[in-house]
C-alpha positions as CSV (number, residue, x, y, z in Angstrom):
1,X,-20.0,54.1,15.3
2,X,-17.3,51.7,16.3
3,X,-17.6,48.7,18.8
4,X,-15.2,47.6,21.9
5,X,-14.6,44.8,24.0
6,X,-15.1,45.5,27.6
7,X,-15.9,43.4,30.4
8,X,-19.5,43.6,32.0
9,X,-20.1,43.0,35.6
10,X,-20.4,39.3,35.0
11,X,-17.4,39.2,33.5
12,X,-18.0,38.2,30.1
13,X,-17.2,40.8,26.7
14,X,-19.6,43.2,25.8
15,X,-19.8,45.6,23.1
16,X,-19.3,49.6,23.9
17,X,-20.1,52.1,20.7
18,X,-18.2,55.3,20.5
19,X,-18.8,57.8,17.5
20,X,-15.9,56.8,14.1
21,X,-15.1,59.7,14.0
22,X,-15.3,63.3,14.3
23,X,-18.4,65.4,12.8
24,X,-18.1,68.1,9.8
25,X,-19.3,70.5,13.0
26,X,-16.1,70.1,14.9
27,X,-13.6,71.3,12.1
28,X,-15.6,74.5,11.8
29,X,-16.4,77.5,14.0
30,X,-19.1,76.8,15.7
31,X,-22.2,79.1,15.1
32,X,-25.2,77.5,17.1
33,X,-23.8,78.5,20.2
34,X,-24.2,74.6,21.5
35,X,-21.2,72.8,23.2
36,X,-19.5,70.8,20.6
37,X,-20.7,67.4,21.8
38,X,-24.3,68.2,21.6
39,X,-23.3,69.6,18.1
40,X,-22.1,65.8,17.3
41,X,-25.1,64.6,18.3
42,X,-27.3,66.0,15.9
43,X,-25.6,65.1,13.0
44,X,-27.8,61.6,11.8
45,X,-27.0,59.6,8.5
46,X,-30.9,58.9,7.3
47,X,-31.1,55.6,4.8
48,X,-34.1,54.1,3.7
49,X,-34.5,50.5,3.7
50,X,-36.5,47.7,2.1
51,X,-37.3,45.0,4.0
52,X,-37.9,41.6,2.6
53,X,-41.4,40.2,4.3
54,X,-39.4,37.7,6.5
55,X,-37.2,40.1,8.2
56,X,-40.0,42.7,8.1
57,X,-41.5,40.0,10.4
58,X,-38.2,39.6,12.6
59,X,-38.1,43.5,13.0
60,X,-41.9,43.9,13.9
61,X,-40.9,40.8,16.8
62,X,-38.2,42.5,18.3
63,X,-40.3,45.8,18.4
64,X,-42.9,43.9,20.4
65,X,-40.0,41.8,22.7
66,X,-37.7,44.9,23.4
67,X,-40.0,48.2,22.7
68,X,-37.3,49.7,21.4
69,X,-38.1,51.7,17.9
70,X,-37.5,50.3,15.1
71,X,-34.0,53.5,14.7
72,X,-32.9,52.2,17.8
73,X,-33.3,48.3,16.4
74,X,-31.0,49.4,13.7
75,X,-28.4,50.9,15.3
76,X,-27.9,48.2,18.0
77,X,-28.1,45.5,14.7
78,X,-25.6,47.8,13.1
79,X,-23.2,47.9,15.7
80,X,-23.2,44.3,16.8
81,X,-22.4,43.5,12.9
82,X,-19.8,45.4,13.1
83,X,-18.6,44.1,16.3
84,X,-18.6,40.5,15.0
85,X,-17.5,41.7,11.7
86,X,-14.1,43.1,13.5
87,X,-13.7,39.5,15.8
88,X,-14.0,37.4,12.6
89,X,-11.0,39.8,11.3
90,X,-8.8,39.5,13.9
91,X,-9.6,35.6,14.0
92,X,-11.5,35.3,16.3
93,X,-14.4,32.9,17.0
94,X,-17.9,33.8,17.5
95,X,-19.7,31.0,20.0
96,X,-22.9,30.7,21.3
97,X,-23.3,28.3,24.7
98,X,-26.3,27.0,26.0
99,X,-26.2,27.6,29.8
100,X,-28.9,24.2,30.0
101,X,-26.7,22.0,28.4
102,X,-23.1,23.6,28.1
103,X,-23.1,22.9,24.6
104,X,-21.0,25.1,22.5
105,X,-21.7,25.9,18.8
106,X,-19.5,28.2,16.4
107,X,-21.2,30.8,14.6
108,X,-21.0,31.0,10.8
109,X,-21.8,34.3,9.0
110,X,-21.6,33.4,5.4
């Protein structure tokens, strides 16, 4: 999955995923009699991860604060990396503000 800019209702960026890029299923005749997109949609990469104890921790905490599953978790972490990943390229600056205070800090991914 890719990320874009957009602009939410508030009118700040937000991040949009759309699939990279085509599935295998799509070059070839279809056979499962299923419209192409649903086709798409069942194709998943699987990876096993090990988690060191401290962001074993982190993932358990946003299970509890979102109850979202831990797939779901992934993917949304996955896709904001990349999303930051792409600003940093195109020189950009990542900033967080705190609406309190208005005080503006850059964010450094090392």
């Amino acid at each position: 999955m890719t990320a874009r800019t957009g602009r939410s209702a508030a009118k700040g960026d937000v991040a949009h995923t759309q699939p990279a890029h085509r599935s295998r299923t799509s070059d070839r005749s279809r056979t499962s009699g299923l419209p192409e997109a649903a086709e798409r949609q069942q194709v998943a990469d699987r990876i096993t991860v090990a988690l060191i104890p401290d962001v074993s921790e982190d993932l358990q905490r946003l299970q509890d604060w979102t109850k979202l599953s831990k797939t779901d978790i992934t993917n949304r972490a996955i896709t904001l990396y990349e999303f930051i990943e792409a600003q940093l390229r195109a020189g950009n600056d990542i900033l967080i503000r705190d609406k309190k205070t208005r005080e503006t800090q850059s964010v450094v991914i090392l």
